[in-house]
Steps between C-alpha positions, in 0.01 A plus 500: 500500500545173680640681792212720540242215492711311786518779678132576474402165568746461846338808598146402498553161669729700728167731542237174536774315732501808713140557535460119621770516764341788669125368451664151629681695816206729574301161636394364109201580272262552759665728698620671189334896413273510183777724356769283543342213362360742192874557438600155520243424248574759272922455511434132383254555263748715333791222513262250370358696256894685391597107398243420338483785263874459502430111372279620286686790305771301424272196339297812312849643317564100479876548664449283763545521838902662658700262721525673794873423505652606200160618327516268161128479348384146563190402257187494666261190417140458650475237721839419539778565747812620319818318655822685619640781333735377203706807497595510869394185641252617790 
């Protein structure tokens, strides 16, 4: 399962990244089509909104969040940044 979600995730910043190199080479948001621009839009709207309710469906089954090294559950606190992983380090 970890895989998949790295693999999902790389894709859609591969996607957004994409999108902004050719609005950025085809002379920048100005000179950029209403389509294109629609597509950027909706590409990372989908990134943001694939973390968050990956964030948030690992606080709901109260797992944690996966290292996205070795994918160990690290608690999840509000408010607070967790530290490096203690299984692996990263």
């Amino acid at each position: 399962m970890k895989h998949h979600r790295i693999l999902a995730f790389g894709l859609l910043f591969l996607v957004v990244a994409s999108l902004g190199a050719v609005v950025k080479r085809g002379g920048g948001v100005d000179a950029a089509g209403l389509p294109l621009l629609v597509a950027l839009d909706v590409a990372a709207g989908l990134c943001a909104a694939a973390i968050v309710v990956d964030v948030v469906w690992h606080a709901y089954q109260g797992r944690g969040q996966a290292c996205r090294y070795c994918g160990h559950l690290r608690r999840m606190s509000s408010f607070r940044l967790e530290g490096p992983c203690p299984n692996c380090g990263h």
